[in-house]
Each structure stands twice: as structure tokens, then as C-alpha cells.
C-alpha positions in Angstrom: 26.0 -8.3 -14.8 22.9 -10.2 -14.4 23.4 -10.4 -10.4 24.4 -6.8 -10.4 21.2 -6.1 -11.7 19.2 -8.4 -9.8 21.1 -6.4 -6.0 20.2 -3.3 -7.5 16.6 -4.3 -8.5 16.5 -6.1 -4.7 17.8 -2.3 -3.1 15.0 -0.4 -5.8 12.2 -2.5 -4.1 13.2 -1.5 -0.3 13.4 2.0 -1.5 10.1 1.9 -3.8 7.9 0.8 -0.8 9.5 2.8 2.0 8.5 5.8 -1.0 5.2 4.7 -1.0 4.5 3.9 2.5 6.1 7.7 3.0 3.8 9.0 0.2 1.0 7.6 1.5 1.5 8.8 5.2 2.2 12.3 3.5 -1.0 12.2 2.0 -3.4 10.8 4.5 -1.4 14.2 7.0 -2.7 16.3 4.1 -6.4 14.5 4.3 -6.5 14.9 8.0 -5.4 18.7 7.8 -7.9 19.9 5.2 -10.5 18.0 7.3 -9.6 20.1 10.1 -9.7 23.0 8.3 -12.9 22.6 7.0 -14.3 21.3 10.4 -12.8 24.7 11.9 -14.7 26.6 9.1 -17.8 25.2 9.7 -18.0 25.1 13.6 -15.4 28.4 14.4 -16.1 30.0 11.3 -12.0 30.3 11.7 -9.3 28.2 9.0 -5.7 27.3 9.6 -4.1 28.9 6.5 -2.8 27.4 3.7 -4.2 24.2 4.4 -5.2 23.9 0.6 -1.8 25.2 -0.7 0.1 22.0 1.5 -2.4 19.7 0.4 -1.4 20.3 -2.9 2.4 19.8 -2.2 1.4 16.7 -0.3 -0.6 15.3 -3.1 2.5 15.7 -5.9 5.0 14.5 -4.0 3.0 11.5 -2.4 2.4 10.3 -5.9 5.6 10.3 -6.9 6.8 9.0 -4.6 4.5 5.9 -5.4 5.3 5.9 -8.3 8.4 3.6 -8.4 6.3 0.7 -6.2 3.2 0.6 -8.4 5.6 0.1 -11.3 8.2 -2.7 -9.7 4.9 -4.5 -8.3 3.2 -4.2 -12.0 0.4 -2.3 -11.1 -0.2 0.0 -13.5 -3.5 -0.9 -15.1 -3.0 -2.4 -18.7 -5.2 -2.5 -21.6 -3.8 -6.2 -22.7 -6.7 -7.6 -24.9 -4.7 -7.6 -28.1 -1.3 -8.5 -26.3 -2.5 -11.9 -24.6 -3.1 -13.4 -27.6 0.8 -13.0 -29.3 3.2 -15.2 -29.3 5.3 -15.1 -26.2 8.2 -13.6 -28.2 6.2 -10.6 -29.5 4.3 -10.0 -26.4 7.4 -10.0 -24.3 8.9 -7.7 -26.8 5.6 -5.4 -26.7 6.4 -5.6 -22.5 9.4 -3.7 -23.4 9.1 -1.1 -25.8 6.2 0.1 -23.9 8.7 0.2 -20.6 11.1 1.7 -22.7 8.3 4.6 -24.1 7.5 5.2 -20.3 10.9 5.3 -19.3 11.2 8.0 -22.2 8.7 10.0 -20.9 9.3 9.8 -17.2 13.0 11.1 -18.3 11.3 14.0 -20.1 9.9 15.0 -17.1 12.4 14.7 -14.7 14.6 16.2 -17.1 12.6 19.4 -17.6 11.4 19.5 -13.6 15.4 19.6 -12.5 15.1 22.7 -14.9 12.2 24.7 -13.0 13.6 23.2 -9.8 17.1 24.7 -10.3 15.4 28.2 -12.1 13.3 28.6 -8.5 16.3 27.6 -6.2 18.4 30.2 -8.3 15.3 33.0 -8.2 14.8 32.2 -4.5 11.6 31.9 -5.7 8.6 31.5 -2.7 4.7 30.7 -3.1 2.3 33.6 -4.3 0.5 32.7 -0.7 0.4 33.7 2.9 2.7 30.6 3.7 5.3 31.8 0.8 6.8 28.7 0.6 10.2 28.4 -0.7 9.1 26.4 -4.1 12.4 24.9 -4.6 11.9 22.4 -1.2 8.5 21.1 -2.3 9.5 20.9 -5.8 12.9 19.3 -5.0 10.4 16.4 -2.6 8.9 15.8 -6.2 11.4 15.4 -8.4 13.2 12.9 -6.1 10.1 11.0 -6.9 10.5 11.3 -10.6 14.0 10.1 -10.3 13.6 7.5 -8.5 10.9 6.3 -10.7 13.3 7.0 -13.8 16.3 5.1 -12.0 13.8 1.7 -11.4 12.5 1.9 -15.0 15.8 2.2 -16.0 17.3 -1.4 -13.9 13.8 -2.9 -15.0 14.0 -2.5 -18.6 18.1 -3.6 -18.3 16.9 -6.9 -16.4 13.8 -7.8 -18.4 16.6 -7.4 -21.3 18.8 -9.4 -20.3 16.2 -12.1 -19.7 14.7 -12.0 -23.1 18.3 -12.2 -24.9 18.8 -15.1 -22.4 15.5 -17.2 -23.8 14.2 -16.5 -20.4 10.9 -15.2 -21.6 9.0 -16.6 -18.2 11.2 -14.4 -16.1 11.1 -11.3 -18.1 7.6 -12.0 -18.0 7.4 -12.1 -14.1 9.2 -8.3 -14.6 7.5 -6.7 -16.9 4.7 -8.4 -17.8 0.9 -7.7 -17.4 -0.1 -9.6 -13.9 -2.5 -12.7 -14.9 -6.2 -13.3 -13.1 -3.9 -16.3 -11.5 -1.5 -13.9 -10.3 -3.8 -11.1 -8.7 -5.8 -13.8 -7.0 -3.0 -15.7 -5.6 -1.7 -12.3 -3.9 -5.8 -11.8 -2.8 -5.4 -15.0 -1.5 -2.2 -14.2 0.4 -3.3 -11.2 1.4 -6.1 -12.2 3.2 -4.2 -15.3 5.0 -2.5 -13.2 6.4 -4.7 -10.5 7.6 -6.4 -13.5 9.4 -3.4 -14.9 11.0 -2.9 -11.0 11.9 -6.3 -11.3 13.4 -5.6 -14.2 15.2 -2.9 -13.3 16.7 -3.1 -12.5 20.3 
């Protein structure tokens, strides 16, 4: 079970960071389009049309699909001031239930999105714009997001589970935990080694 979960945590992580490489790609195209569409307003007194309405799109579905990576690297930002000073037990335990309160959430949303998402592909509904964009093919590039956000959440909490019923409470720590100043500045560190063997390189 435990190496079932470990391949399936190992195939979320690919898939998390190809997401968020996508999101972000789909996001800095949205940047560069509204920046041309304000340039062209200024200098041409002219606009492309429906820049602001893709922007939008670009925005809700890059973030979601983010969402999964910021969550598997633990990089939500945590206010852990009480929980550093439990025991381990009880903080591990605090780790989990609020996992398992964001899992609950994220499936709320998901679960009510595949609702309007199914209600506009039914209606045919389009955008109230020039464009008129069929809403269910934006909306459907979201809700992938929030699935595959639920679908992480869900392998994470199993895994740091299974380590806490194991005694493990180091490794469902390295999960689920909040990232120590040891931890961020050893990635820093990493981070910038290797931007300066990058920079080396000929």
C-alpha cells in the first residue's frame, strides 16, 4: 500500500509541476497580451478585443493549475507560531486535519464547479462578449485544476497517514509539515548553486 502510494505521489509531482510550469506560461501569454492591448490603446488609439475577458480565463485556470505544486512542495504560507511548540504527536496530528479541512473544501468546489460546468456545456452556454466564448471550455481548463488539486490532497493526506500510524512522524513531517528556516534556506542555497553553475556553463 505504502509503495503504491509513494508511485502515485512520485506520478502527482510530474504532473503538479508540468501544471504549474503550464499555468505559469498561460499566464505570463495573458500579461504580454493585455500589454499589447494597452500599448495599442495608447499609441493607435485601436484594442485587440477581448483581451481583458482572456486574461481573466488565463488567470483562473493558471492558478489552478498551480495549485497542486505549491501544495506537494509545502508552500502554502502557514501561520505555525502555536503549532512549533507541540509535541510532535499533536503537531503532526494538527498537519493533518488541516490537510484533511482543505481537502474538504477543495472537494466542495470541484464538486459544485463540475455542476456549472456540466449546466453551461448542457445550455451551450457562450460569454456575454464580443468573443462569446463557449464557457464550458474555459471552465472545463479550471476544474481540471481543482481536480487535480483534490486528487494530490487526497494521496497526500493517505501517505502522511500511513506514516503517522507507522511511528514515522519525521516522514509525515517531510509531507505535510510546515517547511523549517533550515529547510527554505537549504533549497535557497541549492537554488542559487545551481543558477551559478547555470551561469558558468559555457
Amino acid at each position: 500500500m505504502v509503495r503504491l502510494l509513494d508511485s502515485a505521489l512520485g506520478a502527482a509531482r510530474r504532473l503538479a509541476h508540468a501544471g504549474a510550469l503550464a499555468g505559469g506560461l498561460l499566464i505570463l501569454a495573458a500579461a504580454l497580451l493585455v500589454s499589447v492591448d494597452v500599448t495599442l490603446r495608447k499609441l493607435a488609439n485601436t484594442t485587440l478585443g477581448g483581451a481583458d475577458e482572456l486574461s481573466g480565463y488565463a488567470l483562473a485556470i493558471g492558478s489552478t493549475w498551480s495549485f497542486a505544486f505549491v501544495l506537494l512542495a509545502r508552500g502554502h504560507v502557514r501561520i505555525d507560531a502555536l503549532v512549533q511548540h507541540l509535541p510532535r504527536r499533536l503537531a503532526a496530528a494538527c498537519d493533518l486535519l488541516a490537510l484533511a479541512g482543505l481537502l474538504a473544501f477543495a472537494s466542495l468546489i470541484a464538486w459544485h464547479g463540475a455542476g456549472v460546468l456540466a449546466q453551461s456545456w448542457s445550455l451551450g452556454a457562450r460569454s456575454n462578449s464580443s468573443l462569446a466564448v463557449p464557457l464550458a471550455l474555459p471552465q472545463a481548463l479550471w476544474w481540471i485544476g481543482y481536480a487535480g488539486f483534490v486528487v494530490c490532497a487526497a494521496l497526500l493526506l493517505l501517505r502522511a497517514a500511513a506514516s503517522m500510524l507507522a511511528g514515522d512522524l519525521s516522514a509525515a513531517n517531510r509531507l505535510i509539515g510546515a517547511r523549517s528556516v533550515q529547510e527554505e534556506a537549504a533549497d535557497e542555497l541549492a537554488n542559487a548553486m545551481a543558477a551559478r553553475k547555470a551561469g558558468a556553463t559555457p
